[in-house]
C-alpha positions in Angstrom: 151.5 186.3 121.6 149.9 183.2 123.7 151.7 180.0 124.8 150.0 177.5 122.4 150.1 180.3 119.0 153.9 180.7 119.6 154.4 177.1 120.3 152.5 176.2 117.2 154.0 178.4 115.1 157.2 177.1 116.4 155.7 173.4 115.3 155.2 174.9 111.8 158.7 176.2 111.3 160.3 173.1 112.9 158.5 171.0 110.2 159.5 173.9 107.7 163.2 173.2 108.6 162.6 169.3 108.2 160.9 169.2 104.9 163.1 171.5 102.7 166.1 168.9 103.0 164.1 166.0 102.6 162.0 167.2 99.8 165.8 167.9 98.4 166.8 164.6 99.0 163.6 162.9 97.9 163.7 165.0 94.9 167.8 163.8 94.5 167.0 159.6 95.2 164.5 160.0 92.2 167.3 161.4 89.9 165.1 163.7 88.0 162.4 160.5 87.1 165.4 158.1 86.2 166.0 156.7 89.6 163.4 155.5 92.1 160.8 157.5 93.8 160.9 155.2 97.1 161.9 157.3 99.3 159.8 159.9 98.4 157.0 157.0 98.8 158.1 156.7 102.2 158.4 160.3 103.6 155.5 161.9 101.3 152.6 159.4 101.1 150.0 161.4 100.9 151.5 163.9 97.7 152.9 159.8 96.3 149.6 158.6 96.5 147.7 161.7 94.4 151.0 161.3 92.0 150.0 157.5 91.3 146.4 158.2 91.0 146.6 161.0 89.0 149.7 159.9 86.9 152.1 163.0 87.1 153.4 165.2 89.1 151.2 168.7 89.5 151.5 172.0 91.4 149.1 171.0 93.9 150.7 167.9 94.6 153.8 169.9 94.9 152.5 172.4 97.6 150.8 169.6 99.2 154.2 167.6 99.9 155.8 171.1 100.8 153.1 171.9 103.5 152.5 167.9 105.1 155.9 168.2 107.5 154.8 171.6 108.8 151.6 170.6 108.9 152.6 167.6 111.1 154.5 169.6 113.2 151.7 172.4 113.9 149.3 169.4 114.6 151.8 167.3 117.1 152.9 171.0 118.6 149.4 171.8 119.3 148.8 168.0 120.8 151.9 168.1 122.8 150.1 170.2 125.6 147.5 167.0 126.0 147.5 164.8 129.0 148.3 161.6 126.5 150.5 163.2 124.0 152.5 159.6 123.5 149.4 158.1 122.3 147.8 161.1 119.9 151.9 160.9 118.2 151.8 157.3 118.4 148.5 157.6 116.3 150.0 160.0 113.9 152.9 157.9 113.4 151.0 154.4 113.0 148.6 156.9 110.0 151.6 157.6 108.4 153.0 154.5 108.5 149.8 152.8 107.2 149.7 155.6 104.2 153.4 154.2 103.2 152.1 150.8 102.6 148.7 152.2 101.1 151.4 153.7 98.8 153.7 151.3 98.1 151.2 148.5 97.3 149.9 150.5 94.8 151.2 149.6 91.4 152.4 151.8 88.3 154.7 152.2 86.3 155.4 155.2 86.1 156.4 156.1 89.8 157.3 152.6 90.8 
């Protein structure tokens, strides 16, 4: 196995390891839809923002929050080789950051 598959696998599993607790904790703040999803806002924007839109929680939108941290990590593991690494995460983090927001500012009642 090459340098960059086995460092990109190792990306994927890193982000593995980092999403299963805080999908669990996520999953705990809300308290089973009685307390508040704001956490999971914050670390999950992208499943949050298909969860508002659409109005409930699907599959899909499961999967998708369970695959975004590897995801991240296979993408930054794969960038971390390039000459201006700082900048490419930098990017990544300001996209996520700007998702949040896109999130939060969105209003229902629901998933507030």
């Amino acid at each position: 196995m090459t340098a960059p598959i086995r460092s990109s696998l190792a990306g994927f599993g890193v982000g593995i390891l980092i999403a299963i607790p805080l999908l669990l904790l996520a999953v705990l703040w809300a308290a089973g839809g009685h307390g508040t999803y704001a956490l999971a806002k914050i670390l999950f924007p992208i499943p949050m923002i298909c969860v508002v839109t659409r109005g409930s929680v699907t599959a899909p939108i499961i999967f998708l929050a369970l695959v975004q941290f590897p995801f991240y990590g296979l993408i930054l593991s794969l960038l971390y080789r390039m000459r201006h690494f700082r900048y490419y995460a930098s990017g990544f983090a300001v996209g996520h950051l700007l998702l949040v927001i896109i999130v939060l500012l969105q209003r229902d009642v629901s998933f507030a």
